[in-house]
ZAMARGU-4260 file (C-alpha; in steps of 0.2 Angstrom, whole numbers, plus 5000, padded with zeros to 4 digits):
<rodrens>
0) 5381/5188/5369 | 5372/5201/5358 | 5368/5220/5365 | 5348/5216/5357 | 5346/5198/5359
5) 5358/5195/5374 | 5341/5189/5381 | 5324/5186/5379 | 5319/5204/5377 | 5324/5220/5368
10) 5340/5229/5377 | 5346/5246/5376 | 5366/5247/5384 | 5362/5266/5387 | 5346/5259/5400
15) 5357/5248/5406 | 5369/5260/5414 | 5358/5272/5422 | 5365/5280/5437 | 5347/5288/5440
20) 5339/5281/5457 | 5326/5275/5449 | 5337/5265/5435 | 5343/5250/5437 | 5355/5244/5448
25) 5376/5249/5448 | 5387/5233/5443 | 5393/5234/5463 | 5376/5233/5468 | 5372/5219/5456
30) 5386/5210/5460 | 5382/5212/5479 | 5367/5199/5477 | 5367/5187/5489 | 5359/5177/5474
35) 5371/5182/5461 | 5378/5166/5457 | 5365/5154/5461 | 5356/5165/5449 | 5369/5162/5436
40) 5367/5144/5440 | 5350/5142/5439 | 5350/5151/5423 | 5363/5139/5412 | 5352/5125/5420
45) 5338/5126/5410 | 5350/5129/5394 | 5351/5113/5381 | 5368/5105/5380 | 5371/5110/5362
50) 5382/5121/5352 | 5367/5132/5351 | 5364/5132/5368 | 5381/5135/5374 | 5382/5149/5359
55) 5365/5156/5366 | 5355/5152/5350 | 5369/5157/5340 | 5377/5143/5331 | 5379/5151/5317
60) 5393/5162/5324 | 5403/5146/5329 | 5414/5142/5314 | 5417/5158/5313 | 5423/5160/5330
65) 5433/5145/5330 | 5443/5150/5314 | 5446/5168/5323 | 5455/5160/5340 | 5464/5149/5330
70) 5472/5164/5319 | 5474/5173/5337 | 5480/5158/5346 | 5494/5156/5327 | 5499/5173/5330
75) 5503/5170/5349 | 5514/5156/5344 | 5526/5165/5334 | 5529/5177/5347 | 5544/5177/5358
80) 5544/5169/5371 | 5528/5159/5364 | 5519/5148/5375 | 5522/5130/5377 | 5509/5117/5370
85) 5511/5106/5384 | 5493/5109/5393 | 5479/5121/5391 | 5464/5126/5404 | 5448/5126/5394
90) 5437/5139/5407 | 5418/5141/5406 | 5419/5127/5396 | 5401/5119/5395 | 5400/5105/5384
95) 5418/5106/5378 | 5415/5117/5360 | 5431/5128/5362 | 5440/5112/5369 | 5436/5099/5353
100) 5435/5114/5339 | 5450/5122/5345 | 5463/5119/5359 | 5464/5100/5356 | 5472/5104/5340
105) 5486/5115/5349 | 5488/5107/5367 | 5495/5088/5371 | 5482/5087/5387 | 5467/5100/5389
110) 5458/5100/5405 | 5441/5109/5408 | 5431/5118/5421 | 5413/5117/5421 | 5398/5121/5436
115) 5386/5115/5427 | 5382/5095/5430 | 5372/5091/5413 | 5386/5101/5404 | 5398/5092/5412
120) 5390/5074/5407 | 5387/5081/5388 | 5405/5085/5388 | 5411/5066/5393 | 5399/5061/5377
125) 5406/5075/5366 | 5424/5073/5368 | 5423/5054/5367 | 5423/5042/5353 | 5414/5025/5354
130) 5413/5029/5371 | 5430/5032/5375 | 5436/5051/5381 | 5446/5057/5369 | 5467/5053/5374
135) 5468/5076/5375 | 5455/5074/5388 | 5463/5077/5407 | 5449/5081/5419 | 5434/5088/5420
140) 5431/5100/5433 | 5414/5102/5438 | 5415/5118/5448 | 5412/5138/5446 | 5427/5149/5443
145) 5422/5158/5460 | 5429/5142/5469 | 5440/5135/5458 | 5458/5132/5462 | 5476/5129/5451
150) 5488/5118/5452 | 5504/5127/5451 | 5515/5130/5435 | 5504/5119/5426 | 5497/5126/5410
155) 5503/5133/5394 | 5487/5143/5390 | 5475/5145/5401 | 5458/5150/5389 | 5441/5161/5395
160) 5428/5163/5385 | 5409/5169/5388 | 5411/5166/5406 | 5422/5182/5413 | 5404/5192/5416
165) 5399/5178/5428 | 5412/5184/5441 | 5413/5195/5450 | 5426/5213/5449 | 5433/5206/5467
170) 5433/5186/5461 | 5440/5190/5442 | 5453/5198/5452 | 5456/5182/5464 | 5452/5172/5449
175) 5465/5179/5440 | 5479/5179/5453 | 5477/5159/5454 | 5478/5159/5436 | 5495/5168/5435
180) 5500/5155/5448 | 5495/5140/5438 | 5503/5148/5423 | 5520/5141/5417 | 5535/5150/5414
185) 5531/5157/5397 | 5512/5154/5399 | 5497/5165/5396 | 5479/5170/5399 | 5468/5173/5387
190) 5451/5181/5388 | 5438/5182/5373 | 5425/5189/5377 | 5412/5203/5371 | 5414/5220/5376
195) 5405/5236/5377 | 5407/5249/5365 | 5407/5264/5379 | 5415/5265/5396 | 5398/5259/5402
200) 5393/5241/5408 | 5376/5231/5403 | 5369/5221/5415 | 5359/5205/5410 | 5347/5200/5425
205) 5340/5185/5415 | 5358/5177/5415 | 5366/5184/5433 | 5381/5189/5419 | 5389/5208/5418
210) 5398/5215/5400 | 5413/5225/5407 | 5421/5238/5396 | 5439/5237/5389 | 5445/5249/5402
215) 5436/5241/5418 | 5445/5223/5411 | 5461/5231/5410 | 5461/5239/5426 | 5457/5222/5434
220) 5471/5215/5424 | 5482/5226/5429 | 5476/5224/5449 | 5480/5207/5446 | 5500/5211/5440
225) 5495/5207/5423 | 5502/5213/5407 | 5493/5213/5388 | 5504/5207/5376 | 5491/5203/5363
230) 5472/5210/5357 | 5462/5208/5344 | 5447/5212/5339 | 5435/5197/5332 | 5429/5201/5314
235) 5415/5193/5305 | 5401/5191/5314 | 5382/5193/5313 | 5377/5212/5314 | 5370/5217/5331
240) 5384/5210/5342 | 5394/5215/5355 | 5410/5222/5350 | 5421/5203/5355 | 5440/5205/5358
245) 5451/5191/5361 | 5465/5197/5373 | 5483/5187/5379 | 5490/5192/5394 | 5506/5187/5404
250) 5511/5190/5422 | 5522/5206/5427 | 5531/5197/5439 | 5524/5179/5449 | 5512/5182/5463
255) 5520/5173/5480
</rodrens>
């Protein structure tokens, strides 16, 4: 999450993007290993199922964070046509932080998708009380955004966070499609995620993950028949982060 300590070593973005032969690889070439998501996999496996762990070490961001979706996610409500607060789609969701801390105070019923198992077992524990999963709490799918299918017209928001770079330019795409589908009539995406401050891409081999640019996002966006209605960039956080923008988006027209 951060362009210094997105891993375990030092990072410069510029290194990162090298076309040079010798450089490292091109984001199509990096997203054409045939270990690409099992990499990714293997990676969050190893991660503890705590806000820390889903925040990368960064916990400290996560008040923070939570109080900036809620003002986005306020501001989305007051526009016209505003989303519904019916059902939300909590994607990437890990243990369930975005879910408890945020869209259970907006959404009726929030389901969850997760591929990793121990995530998915923390999650049960963190959303419940005495046991009991929370009454908000629909299911918990334990796949990988790569495979996962929607039901359709089903959800009011559908929320990505942290988990975009894991996919992907051809299954974002896909991804995104389903979503427009699962979408209700005045439903809406929204992606928060960080950003690179160039045109360029950074590639982190340690967690099989890609930061696109704004413009790369966009033009997937717009592959996909979706429109921006909303973006913002998050303020506040710790110095030596990526730049993190929280972006709605609505269909151009439904996708048969």
């Amino acid at each position: 999450m951060t362009e210094d300590l997105v891993d375990s070593r030092p990072k410069e973005v510029e290194s990162e993007t090298s076309s040079d032969d010798a450089g490292p690889p091109t984001a199509d070439e990096f997203f054409k290993s045939p270990d690409f998501y099992k990499n990714a996999q293997q990676y969050w496996s190893r991660i503890d199922p705590t806000i820390d762990g889903m925040l990368g070490g960064l916990s400290i961001i996560d008040t923070t964070d939570v109080n900036g979706s809620a003002r986005f996610l306020n501001q989305l409500f007051k526009m016209k046509p505003a989303p519904g607060t019916t059902r939300a789609l909590d994607c990437g969701a890990g243990i369930g932080r975005v879910t408890k801390n945020l869209l259970m105070n907006y959404f009726k019923t929030v389901d969850l998708v997760e591929q990793d198992e121990n995530f998915v077992r923390k999650a049960h524990d963190y959303l419940s009380t005495n046991d009991q999963l929370n009454e908000k709490i629909g299911t918990i799918h334990n796949v990988g955004l790569q495979d996962f299918t929607l039901t359709d017209n089903t959800y009011d928001v559908i929320w990505c966070q942290w988990v975009l770079g894991h996919l992907t330019d051809e299954d974002l795409g896909a991804f995104f499609k389903r979503c427009t589908a699962g979408l209700t009539k005045n439903g809406c995406i929204i992606i928060k995620e960080n950003f690179t401050s160039t045109n360029d891409f950074c590639i982190d081999a340690t967690d099989s993950s890609v930061t696109r640019s704004l413009r790369v996002t966009k033009t997937i966006l717009e592959s996909a028949n979706l429109r921006i209605v909303k973006i913002c960039k998050q303020d506040n956080f710790i110095q030596g982060l990526f730049p993190v923008y929280s972006i709605a988006c609505k269909p151009n027209r439904r996708i048969q």
